[in-house]
GULUM-785605 format. One line per field, with one value per residue (C-alpha): x, y, z; residue in one letter; residue number from 0. Coordinates in nm, 4 decimals. Example, Ala and Ser with C-alpha at 12.3 -4.5 7.8 and 13.67 -1.06 7.14 Angstrom:
<zavexs>
xx <- (1.2300; 1.3670) .
yy <- (-0.4500; -0.1060) .
zz <- (0.7800; 0.7140) .
code <- (A; S) .
pos <- (0; 1) .
</zavexs>
This chain:
<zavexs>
xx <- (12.2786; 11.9921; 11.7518; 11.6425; 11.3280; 11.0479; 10.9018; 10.5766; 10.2642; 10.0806; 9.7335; 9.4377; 9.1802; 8.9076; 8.9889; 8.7402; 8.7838; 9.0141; 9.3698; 9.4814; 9.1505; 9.0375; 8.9514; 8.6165; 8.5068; 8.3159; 8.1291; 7.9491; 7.6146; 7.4095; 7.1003; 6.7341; 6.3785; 6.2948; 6.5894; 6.6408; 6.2575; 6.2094; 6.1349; 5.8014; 5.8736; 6.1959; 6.4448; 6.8344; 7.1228; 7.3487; 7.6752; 7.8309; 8.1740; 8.3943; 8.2733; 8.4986; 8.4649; 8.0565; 7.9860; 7.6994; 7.4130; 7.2887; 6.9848; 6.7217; 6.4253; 6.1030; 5.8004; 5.4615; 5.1129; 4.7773; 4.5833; 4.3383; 4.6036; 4.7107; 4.9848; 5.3000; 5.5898; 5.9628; 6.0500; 6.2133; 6.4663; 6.7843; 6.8823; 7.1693; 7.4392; 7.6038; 7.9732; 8.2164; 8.5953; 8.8189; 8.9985; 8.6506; 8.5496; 8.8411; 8.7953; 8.4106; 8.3018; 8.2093; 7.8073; 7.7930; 8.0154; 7.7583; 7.5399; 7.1767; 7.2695; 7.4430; 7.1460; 6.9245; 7.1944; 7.1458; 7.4730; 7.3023; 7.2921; 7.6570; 7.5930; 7.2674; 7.2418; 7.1034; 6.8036; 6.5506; 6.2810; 6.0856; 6.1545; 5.8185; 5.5020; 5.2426; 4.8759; 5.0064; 4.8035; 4.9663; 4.7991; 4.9284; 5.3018; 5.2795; 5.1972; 5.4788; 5.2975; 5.5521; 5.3726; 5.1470; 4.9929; 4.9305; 4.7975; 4.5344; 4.4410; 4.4000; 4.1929; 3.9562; 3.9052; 3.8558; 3.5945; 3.4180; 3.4629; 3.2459; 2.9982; 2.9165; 2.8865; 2.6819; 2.4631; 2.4830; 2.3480; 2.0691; 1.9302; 1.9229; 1.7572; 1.4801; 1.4489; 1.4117; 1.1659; 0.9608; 0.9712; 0.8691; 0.6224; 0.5101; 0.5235; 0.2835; 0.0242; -0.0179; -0.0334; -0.2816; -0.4685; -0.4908; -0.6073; -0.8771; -1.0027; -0.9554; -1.1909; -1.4401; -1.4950; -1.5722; -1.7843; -1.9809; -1.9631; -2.1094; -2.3659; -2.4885; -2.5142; -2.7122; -2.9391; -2.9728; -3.0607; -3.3235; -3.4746; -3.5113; -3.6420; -3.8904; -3.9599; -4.0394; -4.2401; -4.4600; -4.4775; -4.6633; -4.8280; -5.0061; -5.0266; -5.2231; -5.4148; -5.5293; -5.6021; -5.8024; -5.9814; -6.0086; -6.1807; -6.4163; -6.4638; -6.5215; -6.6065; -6.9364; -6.9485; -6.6714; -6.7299; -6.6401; -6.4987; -6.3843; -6.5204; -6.4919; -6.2700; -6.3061; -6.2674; -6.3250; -6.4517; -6.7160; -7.0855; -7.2638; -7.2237; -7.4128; -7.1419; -6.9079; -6.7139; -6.7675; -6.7961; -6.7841; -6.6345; -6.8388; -6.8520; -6.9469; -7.0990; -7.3704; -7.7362; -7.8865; -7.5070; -7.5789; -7.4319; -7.2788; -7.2464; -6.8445; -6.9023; -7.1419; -7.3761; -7.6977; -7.9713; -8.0426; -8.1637; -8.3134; -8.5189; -8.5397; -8.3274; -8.3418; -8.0839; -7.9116; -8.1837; -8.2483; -8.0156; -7.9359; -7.7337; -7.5219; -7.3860; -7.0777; -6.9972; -6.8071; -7.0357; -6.8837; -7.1441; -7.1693; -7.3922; -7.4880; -7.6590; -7.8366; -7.9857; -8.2160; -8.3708; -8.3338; -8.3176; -8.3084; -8.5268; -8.4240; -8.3151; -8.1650; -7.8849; -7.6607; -7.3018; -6.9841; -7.0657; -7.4365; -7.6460; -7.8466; -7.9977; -7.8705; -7.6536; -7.8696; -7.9054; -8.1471; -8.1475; -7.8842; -7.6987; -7.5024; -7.5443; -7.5418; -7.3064; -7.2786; -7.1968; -7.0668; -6.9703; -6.7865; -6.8816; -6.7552; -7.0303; -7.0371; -7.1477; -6.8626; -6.7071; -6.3855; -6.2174; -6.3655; -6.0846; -5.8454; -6.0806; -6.1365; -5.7635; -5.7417; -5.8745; -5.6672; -5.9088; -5.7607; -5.9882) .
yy <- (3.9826; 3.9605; 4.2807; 4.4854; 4.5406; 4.3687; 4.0671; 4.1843; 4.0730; 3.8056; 4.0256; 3.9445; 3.7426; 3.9749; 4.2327; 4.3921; 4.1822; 3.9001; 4.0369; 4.2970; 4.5414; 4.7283; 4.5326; 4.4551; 4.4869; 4.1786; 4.2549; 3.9497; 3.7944; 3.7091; 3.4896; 3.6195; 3.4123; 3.5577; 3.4812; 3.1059; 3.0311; 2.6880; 2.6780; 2.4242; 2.1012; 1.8981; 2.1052; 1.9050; 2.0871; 1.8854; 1.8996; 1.9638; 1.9121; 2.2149; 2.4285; 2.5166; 2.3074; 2.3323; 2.3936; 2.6104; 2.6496; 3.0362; 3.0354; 2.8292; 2.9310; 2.7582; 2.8307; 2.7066; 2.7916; 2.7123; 2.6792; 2.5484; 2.2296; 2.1480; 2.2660; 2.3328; 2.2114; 2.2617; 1.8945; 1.9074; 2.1192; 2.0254; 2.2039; 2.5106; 2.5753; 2.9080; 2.8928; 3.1372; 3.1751; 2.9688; 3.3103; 3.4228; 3.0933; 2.9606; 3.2151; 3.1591; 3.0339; 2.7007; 2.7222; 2.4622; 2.6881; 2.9834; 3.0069; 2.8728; 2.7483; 2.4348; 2.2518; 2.2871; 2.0627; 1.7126; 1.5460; 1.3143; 1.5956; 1.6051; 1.2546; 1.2933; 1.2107; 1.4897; 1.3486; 1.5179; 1.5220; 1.8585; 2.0716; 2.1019; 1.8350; 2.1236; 1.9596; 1.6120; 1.3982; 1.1700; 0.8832; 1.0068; 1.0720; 0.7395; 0.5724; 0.7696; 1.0644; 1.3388; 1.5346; 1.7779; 1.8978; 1.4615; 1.4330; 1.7284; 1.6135; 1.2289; 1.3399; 1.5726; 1.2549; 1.0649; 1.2823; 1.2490; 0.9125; 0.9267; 1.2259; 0.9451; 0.6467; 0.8431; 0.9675; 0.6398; 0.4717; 0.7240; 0.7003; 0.3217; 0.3333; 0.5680; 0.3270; 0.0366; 0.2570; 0.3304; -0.0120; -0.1005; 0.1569; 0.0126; -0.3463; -0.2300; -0.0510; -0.3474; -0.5893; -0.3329; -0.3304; -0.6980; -0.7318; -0.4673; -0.6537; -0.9549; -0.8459; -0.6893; -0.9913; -1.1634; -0.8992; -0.9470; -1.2788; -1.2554; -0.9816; -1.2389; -1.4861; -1.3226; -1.1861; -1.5256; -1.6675; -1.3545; -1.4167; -1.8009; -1.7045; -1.4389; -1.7440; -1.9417; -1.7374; -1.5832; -2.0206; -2.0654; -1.7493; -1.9014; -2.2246; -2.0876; -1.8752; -2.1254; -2.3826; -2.1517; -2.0976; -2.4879; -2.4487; -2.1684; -2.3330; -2.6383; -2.8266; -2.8709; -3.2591; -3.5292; -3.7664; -3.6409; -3.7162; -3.3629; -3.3626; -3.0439; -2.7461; -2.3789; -2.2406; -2.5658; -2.5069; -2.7275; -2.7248; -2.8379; -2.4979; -2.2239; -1.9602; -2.1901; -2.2414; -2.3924; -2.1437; -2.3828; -2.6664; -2.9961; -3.2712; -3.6037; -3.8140; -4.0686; -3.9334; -3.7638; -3.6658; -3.4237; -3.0960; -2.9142; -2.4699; -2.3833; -2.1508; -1.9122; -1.6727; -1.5951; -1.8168; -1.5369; -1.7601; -2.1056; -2.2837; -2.3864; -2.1486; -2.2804; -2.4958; -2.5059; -2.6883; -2.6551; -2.3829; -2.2697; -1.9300; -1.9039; -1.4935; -1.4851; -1.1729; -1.0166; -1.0470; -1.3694; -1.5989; -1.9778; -2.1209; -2.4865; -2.6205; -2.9492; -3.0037; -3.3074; -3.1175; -2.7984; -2.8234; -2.4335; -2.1306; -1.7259; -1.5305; -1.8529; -1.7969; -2.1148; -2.2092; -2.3997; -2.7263; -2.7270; -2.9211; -2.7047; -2.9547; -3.2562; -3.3796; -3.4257; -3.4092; -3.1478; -2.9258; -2.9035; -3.2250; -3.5598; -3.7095; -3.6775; -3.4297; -3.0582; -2.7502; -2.5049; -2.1658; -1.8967; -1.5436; -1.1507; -0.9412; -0.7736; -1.0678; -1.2012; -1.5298; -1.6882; -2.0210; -2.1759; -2.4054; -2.0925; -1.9909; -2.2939; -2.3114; -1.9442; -2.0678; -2.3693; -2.6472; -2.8585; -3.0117) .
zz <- (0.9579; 1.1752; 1.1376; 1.4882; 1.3351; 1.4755; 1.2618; 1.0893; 1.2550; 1.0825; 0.9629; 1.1453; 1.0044; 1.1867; 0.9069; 0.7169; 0.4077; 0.5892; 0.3972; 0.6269; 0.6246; 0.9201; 1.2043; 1.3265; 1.6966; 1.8416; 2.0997; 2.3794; 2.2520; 2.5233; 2.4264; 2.5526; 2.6038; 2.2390; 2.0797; 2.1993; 2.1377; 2.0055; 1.6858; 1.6267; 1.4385; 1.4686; 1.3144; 1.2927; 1.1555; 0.9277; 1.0134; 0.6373; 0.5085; 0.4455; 0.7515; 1.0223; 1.3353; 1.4084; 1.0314; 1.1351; 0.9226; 0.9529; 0.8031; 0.5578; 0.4514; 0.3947; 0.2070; 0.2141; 0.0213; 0.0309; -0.3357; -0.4771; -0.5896; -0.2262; -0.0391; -0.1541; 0.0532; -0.0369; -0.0273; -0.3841; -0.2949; -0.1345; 0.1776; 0.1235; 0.2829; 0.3455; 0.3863; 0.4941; 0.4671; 0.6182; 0.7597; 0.9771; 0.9540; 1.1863; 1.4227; 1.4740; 1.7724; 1.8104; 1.8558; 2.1366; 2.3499; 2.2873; 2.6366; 2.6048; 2.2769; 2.2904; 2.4955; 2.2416; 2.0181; 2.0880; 2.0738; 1.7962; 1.5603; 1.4437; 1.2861; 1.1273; 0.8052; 0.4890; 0.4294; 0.1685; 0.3829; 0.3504; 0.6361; 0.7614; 0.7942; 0.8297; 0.7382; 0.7912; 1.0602; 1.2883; 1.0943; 0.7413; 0.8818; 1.0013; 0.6781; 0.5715; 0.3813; 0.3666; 0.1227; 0.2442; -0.0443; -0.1645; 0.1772; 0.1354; -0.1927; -0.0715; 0.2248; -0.0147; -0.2498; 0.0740; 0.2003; -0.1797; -0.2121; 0.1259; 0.0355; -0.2834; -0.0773; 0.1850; -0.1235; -0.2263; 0.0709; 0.1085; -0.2434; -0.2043; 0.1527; -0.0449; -0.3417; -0.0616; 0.1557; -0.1704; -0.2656; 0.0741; 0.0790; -0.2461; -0.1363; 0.1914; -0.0316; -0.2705; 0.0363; 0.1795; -0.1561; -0.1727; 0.1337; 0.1288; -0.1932; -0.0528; 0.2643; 0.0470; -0.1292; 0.1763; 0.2496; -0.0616; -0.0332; 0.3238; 0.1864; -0.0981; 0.1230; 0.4026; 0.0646; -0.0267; 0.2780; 0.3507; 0.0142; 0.0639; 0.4285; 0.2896; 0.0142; 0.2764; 0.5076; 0.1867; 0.1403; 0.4929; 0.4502; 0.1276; 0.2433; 0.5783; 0.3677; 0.1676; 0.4454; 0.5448; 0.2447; 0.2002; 0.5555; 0.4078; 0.0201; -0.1101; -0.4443; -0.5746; -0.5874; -0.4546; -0.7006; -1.0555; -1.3837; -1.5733; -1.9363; -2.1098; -1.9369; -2.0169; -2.2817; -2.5356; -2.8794; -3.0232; -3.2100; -2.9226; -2.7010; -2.9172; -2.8406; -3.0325; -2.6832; -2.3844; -2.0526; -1.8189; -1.6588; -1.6885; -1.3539; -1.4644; -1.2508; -1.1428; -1.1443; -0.7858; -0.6993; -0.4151; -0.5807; -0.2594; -0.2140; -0.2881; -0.0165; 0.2072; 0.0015; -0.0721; -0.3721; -0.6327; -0.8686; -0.8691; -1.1342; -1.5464; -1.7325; -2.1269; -2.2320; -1.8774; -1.7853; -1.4260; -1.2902; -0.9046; -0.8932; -0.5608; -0.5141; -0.2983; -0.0453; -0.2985; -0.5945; -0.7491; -0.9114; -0.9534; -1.1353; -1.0660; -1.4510; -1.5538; -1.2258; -1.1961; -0.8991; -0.6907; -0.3204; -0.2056; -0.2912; -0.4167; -0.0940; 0.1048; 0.2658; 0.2151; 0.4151; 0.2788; 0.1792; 0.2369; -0.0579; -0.2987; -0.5475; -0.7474; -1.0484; -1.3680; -1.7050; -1.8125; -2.0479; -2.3756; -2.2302; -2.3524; -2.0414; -1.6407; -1.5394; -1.3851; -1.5561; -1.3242; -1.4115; -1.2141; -1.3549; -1.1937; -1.0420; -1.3865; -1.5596; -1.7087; -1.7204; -1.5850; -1.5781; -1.2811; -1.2562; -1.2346; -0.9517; -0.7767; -0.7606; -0.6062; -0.3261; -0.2478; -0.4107; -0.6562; -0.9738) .
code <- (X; X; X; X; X; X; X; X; X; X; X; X; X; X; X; X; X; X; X; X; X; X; X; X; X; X; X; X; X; X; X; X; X; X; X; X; X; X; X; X; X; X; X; X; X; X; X; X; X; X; X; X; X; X; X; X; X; X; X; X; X; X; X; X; X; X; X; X; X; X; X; X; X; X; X; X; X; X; X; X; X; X; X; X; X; X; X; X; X; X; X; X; X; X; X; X; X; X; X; X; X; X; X; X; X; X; X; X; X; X; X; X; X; X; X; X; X; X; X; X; X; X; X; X; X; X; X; X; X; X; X; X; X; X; X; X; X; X; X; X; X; X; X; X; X; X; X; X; X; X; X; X; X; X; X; X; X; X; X; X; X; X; X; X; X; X; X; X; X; X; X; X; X; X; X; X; X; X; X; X; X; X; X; X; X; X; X; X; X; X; X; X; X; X; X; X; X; X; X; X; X; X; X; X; X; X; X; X; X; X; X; X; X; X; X; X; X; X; X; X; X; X; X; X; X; X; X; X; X; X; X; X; X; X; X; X; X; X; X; X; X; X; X; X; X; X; X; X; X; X; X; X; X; X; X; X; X; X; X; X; X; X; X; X; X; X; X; X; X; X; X; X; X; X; X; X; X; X; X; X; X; X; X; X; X; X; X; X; X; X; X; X; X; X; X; X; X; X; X; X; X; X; X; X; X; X; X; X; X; X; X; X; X; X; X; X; X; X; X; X; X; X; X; X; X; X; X; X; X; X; X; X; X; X; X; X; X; X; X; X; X; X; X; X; X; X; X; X; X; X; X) .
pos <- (0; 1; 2; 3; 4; 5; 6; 7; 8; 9; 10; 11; 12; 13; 14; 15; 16; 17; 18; 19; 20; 21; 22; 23; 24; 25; 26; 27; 28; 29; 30; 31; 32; 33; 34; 35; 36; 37; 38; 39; 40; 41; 42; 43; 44; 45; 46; 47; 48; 49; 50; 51; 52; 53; 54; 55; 56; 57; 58; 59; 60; 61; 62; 63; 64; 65; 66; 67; 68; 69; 70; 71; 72; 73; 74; 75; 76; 77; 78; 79; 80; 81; 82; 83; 84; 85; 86; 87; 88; 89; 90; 91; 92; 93; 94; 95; 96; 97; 98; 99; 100; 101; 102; 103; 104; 105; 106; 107; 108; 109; 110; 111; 112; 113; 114; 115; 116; 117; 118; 119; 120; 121; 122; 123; 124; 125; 126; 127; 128; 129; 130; 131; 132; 133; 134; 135; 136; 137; 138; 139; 140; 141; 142; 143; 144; 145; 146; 147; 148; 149; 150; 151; 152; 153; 154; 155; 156; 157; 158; 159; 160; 161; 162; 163; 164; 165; 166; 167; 168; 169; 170; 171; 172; 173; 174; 175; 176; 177; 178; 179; 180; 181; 182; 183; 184; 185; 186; 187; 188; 189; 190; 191; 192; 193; 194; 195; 196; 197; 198; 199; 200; 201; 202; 203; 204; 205; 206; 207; 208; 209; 210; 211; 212; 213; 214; 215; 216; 217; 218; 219; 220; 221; 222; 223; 224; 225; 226; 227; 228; 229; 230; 231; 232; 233; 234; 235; 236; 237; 238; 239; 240; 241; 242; 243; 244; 245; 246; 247; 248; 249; 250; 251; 252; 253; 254; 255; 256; 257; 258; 259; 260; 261; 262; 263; 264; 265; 266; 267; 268; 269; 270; 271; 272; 273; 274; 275; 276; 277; 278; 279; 280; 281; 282; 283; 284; 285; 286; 287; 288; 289; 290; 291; 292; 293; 294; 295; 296; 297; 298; 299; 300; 301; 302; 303; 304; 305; 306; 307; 308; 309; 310; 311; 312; 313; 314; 315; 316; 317; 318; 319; 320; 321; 322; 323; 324; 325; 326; 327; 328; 329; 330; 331; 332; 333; 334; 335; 336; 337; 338; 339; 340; 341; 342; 343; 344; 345; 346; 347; 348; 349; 350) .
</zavexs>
């Protein structure tokens, strides 16, 4: 028999604990700026099998550090899902339907695939994501070994530009070096040569100077006779001379030879004189005597004053002779005697 009663109601899943509990009181959401901000980075929720109708994803939480390793992204992990039960989940609403809410789900979403992907590319470049770095932490740590492997080939590149600037540098001084010795030389070589060619020059003038002096001399002296054989030189040794040497220089020649002054002076002495035999004794301005020796005659007196050239007696042989010849002797003011040849040469005459 059917019962009066009225059927039981069906308990509500909005219970307290779903079987029956007290009821819960839902009151209207209504979204604000702040609470539909958009979150930074491209966040998709996964539609996931077993939620009721938008399978809606409440909450997942992402860490990320900073150390000295890298970064630290959660890309390992697997995303997780928080499910409720089917009795509250049935009655949710669907999220799309929420206002301000569903346009921020692209329609896309429901079919996007779970991918591991790490749920944030913080410290990634553009460049790196493109290459398809996803790992923040690898990234950091390639860019730091980049920046190294630079830092060495910068210090590279600068020590090697120093070695090639001190080798350069080097290079320069040695060139500089080489050339500095290289223009001394011909410095040296130009001084030496200009030495040279002053000495032969000062050779040359001191030369003329001589020659001059003794053209004029050859003007101003002369030799006692033009006509001559030498005999005996200075000097000589021999028994004939009683000092055991002779001190004169002998002129041989033909008897009467006109016996000729070897320059200007004065007649200090003038007749026999032992075994010079007849003897004339010409004093020159400075002192110098020449005596004139185995005269056959005299031709000037004591006190004359006789010129270059000018005849004072002639050749003979008188006196401790051999034969016909004249010993002439050239002695100092002091009395002693010299090689007249020595002398006659002094003053540009040649015997």
């Amino acid at each position: 028999m059917a019962s009066n009663k009225p059927a039981p109601e069906a308990p509500s899943p909005f219970t307290a604990d779903g079987l029956g509990g007290p009821e819960r009181t839902w009151e209207e959401w209504n979204p604000t700026a702040e609470s539909i901000r958009p979150v930074r980075g491209k966040h998709r929720v996964a539609k996931q099998r077993g939620l009721a109708r938008s399978s809606t994803v409440l909450g997942v939480g992402v860490i990320a550090a900073v150390g000295a390793g890298g970064m630290a992204t959660a890309q390992s992990k697997p995303p997780v899902s928080i499910s409720l039960p089917d009795s509250i989940a049935d009655n949710l609403p669907d999220a799309k339907s929420l206002p301000g809410v569903g346009a921020f789900m692209a329609e896309e979403a429901e079919a996007a695939p779970v991918t591991a992907a790490p749920l944030t590319t913080a410290g990634i470049t553009t460049a790196e994501a493109d290459q398809g770095t996803t790992d923040a932490g690898e990234a950091l740590r390639a860019r730091i070994l980049q920046q190294a492997e630079q830092q060495q080939a910068s210090a590279d590149a600068d020590a090697k530009a120093a070695e090639e600037k001190a080798a350069a540098e080097k290079a320069a001084a040695e060139a500089k070096k080489q050339q500095d010795e290289a223009e001394a030389a011909a410095k040296a070589k130009i001084a030496a040569k200009i030495a040279a060619e002053k000495k032969a020059a000062e050779e040359a003038a001191a030369k003329k100077a001589e020659e001059e002096r003794l053209a004029k001399l050859r003007a101003s002296y002369t030799l006692p006779t033009s006509s001559y054989t030498l005999t005996s030189t200075y000097g000589q040794s021999g028994a004939m001379w009683s000092s055991g040497q002779h001190t004169g220089l002998d002129f041989a020649g033909a008897a009467g030879s006109p016996l000729k002054a070897v320059h200007g002076g004065t007649i200090t002495s003038a007749g026999w004189s032992g075994s010079y035999g007849y003897r004339t004794v010409l004093q020159l301005e400075d002192g110098t005597e020449i005596w004139y020796a185995h005269q056959s005659s005299i031709d000037v007196s004591v006190g004359q004053q006789v010129s270059t050239g000018e005849t004072i007696g002639r050749m003979g042989a008188t006196g401790n002779v051999t034969g016909v010849h004249l010993h002439l002797e050239v002695r100092t003011a002091g009395g002693s005697a010299m090689d007249p040849a020595a002398w006659l040469n002094s003053k540009g005459l040649s015997v």
